[in-house]
C-alpha positions in Angstrom: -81.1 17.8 2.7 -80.5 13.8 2.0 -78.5 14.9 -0.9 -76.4 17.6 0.5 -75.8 14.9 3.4 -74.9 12.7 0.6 -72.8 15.3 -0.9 -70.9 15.9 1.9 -69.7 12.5 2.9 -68.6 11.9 -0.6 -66.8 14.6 0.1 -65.2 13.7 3.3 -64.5 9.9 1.4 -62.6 12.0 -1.1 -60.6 13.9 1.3 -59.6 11.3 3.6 -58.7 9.2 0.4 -57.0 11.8 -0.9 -55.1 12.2 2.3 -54.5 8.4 2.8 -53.0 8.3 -0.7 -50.8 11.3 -0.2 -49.7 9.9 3.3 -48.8 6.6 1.2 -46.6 8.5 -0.9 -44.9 10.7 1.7 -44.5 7.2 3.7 -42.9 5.5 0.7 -40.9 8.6 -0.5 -39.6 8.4 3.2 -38.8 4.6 3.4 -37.2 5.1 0.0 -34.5 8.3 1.4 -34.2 5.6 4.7 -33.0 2.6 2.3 -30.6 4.8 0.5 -29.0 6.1 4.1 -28.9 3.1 5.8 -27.1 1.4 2.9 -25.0 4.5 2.3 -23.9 3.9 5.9 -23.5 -0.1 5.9 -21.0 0.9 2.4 -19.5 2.9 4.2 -19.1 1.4 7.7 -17.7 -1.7 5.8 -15.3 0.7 3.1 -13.4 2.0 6.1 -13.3 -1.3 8.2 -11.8 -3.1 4.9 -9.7 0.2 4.6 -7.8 0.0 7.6 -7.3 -3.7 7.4 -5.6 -3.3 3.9 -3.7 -0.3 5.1 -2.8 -2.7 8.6 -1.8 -5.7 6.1 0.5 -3.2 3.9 2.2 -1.8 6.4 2.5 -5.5 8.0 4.2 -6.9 4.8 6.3 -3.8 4.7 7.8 -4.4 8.0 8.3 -7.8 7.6 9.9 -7.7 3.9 11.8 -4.4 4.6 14.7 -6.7 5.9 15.0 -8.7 3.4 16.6 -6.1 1.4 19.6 -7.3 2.8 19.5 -10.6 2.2 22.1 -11.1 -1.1 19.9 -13.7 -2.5 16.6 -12.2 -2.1 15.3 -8.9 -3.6 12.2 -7.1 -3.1 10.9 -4.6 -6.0 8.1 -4.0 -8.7 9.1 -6.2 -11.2 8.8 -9.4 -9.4 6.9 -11.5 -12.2 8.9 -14.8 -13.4 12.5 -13.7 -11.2 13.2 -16.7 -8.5 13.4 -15.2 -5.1 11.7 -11.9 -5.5 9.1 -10.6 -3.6 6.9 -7.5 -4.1 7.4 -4.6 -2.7 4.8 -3.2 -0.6 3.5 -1.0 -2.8 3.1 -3.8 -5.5 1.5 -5.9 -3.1 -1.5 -3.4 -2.5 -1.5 -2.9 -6.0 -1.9 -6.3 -7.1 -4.0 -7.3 -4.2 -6.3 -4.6 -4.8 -6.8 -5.9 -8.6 -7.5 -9.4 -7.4 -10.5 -8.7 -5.6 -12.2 -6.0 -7.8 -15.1 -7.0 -9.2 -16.2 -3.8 -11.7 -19.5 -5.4 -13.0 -20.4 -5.7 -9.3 -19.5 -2.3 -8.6 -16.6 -3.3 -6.2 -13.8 -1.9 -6.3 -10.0 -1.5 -4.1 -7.6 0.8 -6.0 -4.3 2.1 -4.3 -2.6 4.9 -5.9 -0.1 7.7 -6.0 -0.3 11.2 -6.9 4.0 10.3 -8.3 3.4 6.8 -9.4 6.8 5.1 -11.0 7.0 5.3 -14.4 6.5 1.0 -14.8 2.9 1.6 -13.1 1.8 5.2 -14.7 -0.9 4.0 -16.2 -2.7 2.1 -13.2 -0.6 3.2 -10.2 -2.1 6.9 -10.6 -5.8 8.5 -10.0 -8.2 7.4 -12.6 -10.9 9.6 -12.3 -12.4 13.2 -10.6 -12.7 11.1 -7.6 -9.1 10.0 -7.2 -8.3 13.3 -8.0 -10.4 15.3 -5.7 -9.3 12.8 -2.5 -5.9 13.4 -3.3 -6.3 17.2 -3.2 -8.8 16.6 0.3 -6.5 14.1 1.9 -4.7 15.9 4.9 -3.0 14.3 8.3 -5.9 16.1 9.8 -8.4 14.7 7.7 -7.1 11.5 6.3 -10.8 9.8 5.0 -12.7 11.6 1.9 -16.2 9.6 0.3 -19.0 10.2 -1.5 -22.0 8.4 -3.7 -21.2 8.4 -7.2 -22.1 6.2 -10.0 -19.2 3.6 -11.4 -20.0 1.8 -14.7 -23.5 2.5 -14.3 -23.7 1.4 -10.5 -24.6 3.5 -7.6 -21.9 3.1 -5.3 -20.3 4.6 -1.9 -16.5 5.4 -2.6 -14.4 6.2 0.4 -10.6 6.7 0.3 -8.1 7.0 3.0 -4.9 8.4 3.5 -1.2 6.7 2.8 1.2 8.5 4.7 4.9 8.5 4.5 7.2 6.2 6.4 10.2 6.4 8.0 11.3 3.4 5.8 9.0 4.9 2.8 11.3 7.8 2.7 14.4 6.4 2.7 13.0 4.1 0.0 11.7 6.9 -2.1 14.2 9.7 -1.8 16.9 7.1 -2.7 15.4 4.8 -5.4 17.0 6.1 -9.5 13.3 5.8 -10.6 11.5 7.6 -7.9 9.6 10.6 -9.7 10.0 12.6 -6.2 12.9 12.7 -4.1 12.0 15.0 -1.4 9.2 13.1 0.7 8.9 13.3 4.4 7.7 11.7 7.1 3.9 12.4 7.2 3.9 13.4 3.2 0.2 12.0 2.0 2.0 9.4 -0.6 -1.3 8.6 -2.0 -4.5 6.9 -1.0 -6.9 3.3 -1.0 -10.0 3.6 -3.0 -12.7 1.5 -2.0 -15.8 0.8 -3.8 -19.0 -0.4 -2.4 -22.3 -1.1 -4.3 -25.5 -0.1 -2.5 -27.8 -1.9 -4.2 -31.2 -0.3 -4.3 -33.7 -1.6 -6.8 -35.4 1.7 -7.8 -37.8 -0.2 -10.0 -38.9 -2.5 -7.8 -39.3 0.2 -5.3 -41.2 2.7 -8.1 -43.6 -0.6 -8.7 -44.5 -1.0 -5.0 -45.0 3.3 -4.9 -47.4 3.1 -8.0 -49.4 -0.4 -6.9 -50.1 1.3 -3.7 -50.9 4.5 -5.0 -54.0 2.4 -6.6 -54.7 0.7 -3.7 -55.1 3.6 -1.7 -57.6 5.2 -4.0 -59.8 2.6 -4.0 -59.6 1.0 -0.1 -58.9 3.8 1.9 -58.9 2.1 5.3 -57.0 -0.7 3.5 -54.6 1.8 2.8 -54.2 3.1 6.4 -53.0 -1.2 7.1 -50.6 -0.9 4.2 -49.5 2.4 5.9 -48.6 1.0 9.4 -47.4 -2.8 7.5 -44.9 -0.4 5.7 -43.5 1.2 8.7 -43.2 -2.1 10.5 -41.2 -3.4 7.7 -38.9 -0.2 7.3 -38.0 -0.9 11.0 -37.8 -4.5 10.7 -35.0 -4.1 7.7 -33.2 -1.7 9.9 -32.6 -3.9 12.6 -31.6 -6.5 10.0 -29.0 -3.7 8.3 -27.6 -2.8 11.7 -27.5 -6.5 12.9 -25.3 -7.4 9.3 -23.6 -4.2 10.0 -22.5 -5.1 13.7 -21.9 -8.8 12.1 -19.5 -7.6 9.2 -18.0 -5.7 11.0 -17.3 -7.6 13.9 -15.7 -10.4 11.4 -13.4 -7.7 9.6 -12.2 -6.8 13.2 -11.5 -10.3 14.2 -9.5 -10.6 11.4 -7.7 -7.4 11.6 -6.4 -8.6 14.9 -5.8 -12.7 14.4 -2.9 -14.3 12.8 -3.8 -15.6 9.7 -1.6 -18.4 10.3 -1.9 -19.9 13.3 -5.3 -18.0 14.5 -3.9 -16.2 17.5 -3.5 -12.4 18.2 -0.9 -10.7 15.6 1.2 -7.7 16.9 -1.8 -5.2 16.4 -3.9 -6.6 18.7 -0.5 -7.4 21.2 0.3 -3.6 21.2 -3.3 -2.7 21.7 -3.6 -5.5 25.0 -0.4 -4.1 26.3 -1.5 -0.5 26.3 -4.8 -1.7 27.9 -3.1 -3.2 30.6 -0.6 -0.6 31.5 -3.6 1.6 31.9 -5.2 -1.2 34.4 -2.1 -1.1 36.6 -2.5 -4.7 37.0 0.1 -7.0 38.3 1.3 -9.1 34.8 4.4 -11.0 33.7 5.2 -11.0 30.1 6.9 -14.1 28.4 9.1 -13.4 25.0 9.8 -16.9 23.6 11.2 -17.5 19.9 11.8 -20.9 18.1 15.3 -22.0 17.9 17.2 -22.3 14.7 13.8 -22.4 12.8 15.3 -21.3 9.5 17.2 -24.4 9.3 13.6 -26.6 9.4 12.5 -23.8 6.8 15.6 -24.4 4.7 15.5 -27.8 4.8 11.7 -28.5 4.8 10.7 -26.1 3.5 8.0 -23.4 4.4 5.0 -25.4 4.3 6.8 -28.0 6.9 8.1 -24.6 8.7 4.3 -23.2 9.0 3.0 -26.7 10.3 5.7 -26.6 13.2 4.4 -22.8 13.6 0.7 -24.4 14.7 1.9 -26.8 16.2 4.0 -24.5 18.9 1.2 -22.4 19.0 -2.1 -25.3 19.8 1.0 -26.7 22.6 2.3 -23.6 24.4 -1.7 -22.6 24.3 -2.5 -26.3 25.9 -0.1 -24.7 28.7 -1.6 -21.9 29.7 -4.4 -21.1 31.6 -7.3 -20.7 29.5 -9.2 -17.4 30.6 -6.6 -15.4 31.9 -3.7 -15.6 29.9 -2.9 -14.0 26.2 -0.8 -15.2 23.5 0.3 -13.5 20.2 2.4 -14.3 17.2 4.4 -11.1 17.4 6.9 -11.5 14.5 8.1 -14.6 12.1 8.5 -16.9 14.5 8.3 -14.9 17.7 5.5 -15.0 20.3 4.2 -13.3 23.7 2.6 -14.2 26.2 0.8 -11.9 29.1 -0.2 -13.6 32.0 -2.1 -11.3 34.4 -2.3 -11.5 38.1 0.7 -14.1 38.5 2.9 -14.7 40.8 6.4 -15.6 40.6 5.8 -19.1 42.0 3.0 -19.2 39.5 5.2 -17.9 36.4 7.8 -20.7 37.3 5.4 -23.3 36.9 3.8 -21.9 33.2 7.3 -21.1 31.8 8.5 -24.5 32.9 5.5 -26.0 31.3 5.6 -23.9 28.2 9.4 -25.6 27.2 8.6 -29.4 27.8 5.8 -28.6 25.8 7.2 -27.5 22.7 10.0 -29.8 23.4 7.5 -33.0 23.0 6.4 -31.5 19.6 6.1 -34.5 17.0 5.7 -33.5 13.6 3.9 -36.2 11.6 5.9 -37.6 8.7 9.0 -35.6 9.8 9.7 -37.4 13.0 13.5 -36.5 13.3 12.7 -32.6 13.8 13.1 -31.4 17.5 11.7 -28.1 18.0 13.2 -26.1 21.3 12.1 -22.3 22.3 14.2 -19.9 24.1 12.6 -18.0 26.9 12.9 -14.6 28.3 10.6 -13.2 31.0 9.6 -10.3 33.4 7.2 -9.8 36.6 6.0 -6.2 36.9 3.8 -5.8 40.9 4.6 -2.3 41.7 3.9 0.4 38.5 5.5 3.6 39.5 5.2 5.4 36.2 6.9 2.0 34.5 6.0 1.5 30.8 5.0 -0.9 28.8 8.2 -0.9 26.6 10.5 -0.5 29.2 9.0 -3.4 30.7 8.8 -5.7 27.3 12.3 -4.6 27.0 13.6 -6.2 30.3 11.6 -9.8 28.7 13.5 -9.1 25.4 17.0 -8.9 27.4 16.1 -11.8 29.4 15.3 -13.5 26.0 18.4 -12.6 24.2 20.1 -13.9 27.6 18.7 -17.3 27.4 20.2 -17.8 23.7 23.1 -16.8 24.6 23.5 -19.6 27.2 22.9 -22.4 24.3 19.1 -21.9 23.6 16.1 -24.5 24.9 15.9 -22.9 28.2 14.0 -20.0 30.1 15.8 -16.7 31.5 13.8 -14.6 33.9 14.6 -11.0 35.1 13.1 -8.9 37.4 11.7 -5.5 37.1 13.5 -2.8 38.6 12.1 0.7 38.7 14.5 3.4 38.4 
């Protein structure tokens, strides 16, 4: 009897132990699947964040290079390297800032391409491998993201590519240039795509060490085991939080910056067109101020740039001393262009910021270059009654007032009201 009892609770100890390690395994197996996703995700959260801010900067240094086409002095094409006063074209520019920053033996990687590269960039401008290839063939207006896990020089990595879409200005380009290896693109034409790279890093031997040492454990201390078991899970939640907190933190900082001048660390046009819709929507009583500096290529011409960006901050830190500090929203919206939005204002109240706005920028002093007097001109706008009004019809009324203001010799302010048709 003693020895069946004895029997039988040996063989309860192997069961349960049995059952302890097996629920080890499972637990591990299962942390091991949750590591992979959650850094699948954080790769790819952070690929299409970095995505849409290289996309937002090419298109950015498109717009603002596009006119300098015209310029006789100044050209704008691929093969930029060692001619004085030639820029790259956008298309260069992705290319060459995407090469800059890849780091293959890391596993990162930023590649944009073209299913038609120009014969000068054949050999890199083009896909390199199946994936290129198959995003190209995936890539639709409808569907304009394509990714996958995939291994790159021996790295397990998340790739994720997004959609380049024809221009307006891309076409014209493209249809009309001698060495363009298509010529009948459209507006909305997939051109090619960005490739972007991102390394998951999972240690799978660490992780197969940890699997086999507790395997062991759990034959031999079963209700040590059990500890290990509920330790494990603690930690699996504990490194989730901390992969969702660095995902919410990178991709709060890659929003910022999507958003802010780089320059002078105010809003850029993106986030300006995305405050105006916002406050259309609100049907909030606003005034918008259009102010540009005056004859500012003749400080860049004769300073040159680096003097023309430190009178750039320095307009910005003074007109932003004159405004109030909650309400009010300022944005670098071109070269050297800015807006202002001033919510619930009146016109009394408008008078007294626009005044203050020109003295200013007029008692600008520019250290070492004392003899450089820096006037704005000033157009503005008061919208109180909505009435199916728009935000560009609205802006455009500022503009008008702006262009006004130059017209009548510059280093003043020229408001104009609102009228509803």
């Amino acid at each position: 009897m003693i020895n069946k009892i004895k029997t039988t609770q040996i063989k309860t100890a192997a069961v349960f132990s049995f059952i302890f390690m097996l629920l080890s395994l499972i637990s591990f197996f299962m942390l091991q699947n949750f590591q992979h996703s959650v850094a699948t995700t954080l790769a790819s959260r952070t690929a299409e964040v970095l995505a849409t801010t290289i996309n937002q900067a090419r298109i950015s240094y498109s717009a603002h290079t596009t006119p300098l086409d015209l310029h006789p002095d100044i050209t704008v094409e691929a093969l930029y390297h060692g001619k004085p006063l030639s820029l790259p074209n956008p298309t260069t520019f992705a290319i060459e800032l995407g090469e800059a920053v890849t780091r293959s033996s890391a596993g990162f990687m930023l590649h944009t391409y073209s299913q038609y590269p120009f014969k000068n960039r054949e050999n890199i401008g083009g896909p390199q491998d199946s994936f290129q290839h198959d995003a190209l063939s995936q890539l639709t207006t409808s569907s304009p993201t394509f990714e996958r896990v995939e291994e790159l020089n021996g790295i397990q990595v998340s790739r994720y590519a997004e959609a380049i879409f024809m221009t307006k200005s891309c076409v014209t380009c493209h249809n009309n240039h001698p060495d363009s290896p298509k010529k009948d693109w459209r507006v909305g034409d997939v051109r090619g795509a960005i490739d972007i790279a991102i390394p998951l890093n999972i240690d799978e031997k660490d992780l197969s060490g940890t699997m086999r040492y507790s395997y062991v454990i759990f034959i031999s201390f079963s209700i040590i085991s059990l500890s290990c078991i509920f330790i494990t899970l603690k930690r699996a939640l504990s490194l989730s939080q901390e992969l969702e907190h660095k995902v919410k933190e990178r991709t709060s900082v890659l929003n910022e910056i999507a958003h802010t001048d780089s320059l002078t660390l105010i809003a850029n046009h993106r986030s300006y067109v995305e405050f105006c819709d916002k406050i259309i929507q609100q049907q909030t009583p606003f005034s918008v101020i259009i102010y540009d500096l005056d004859y500012f290529k003749k400080i860049n011409d004769k300073y040159g740039h680096d003097v023309g960006d430190e009178c750039l901050i320095a307009v910005v830190n003074a007109v932003s001393s004159a405004l109030r500090k909650d309400d009010d929203f300022h944005a670098r919206i071109g070269g050297e262009e800015f807006a202002i939005i001033l919510t619930n204002t009146s016109m009394l109240e408008l008078d007294v910021i626009a005044k203050r706005v020109l003295k200013c920028v007029k008692d600008i002093n520019i250290p070492q270059h004392n003899d450089i007097k820096i006037t704005c001109s000033m157009g503005s706008t008061l919208i109180t009654k909505f009435d199916g009004a728009t935000i560009k019809d609205i802006i455009k009324v500022a503009d008008n007032a702006l262009y006004e203001a130059k017209k009548l010799g510059r280093d003043r302010w020229v408001h104009k009201h609102y009228n509803i048709n």
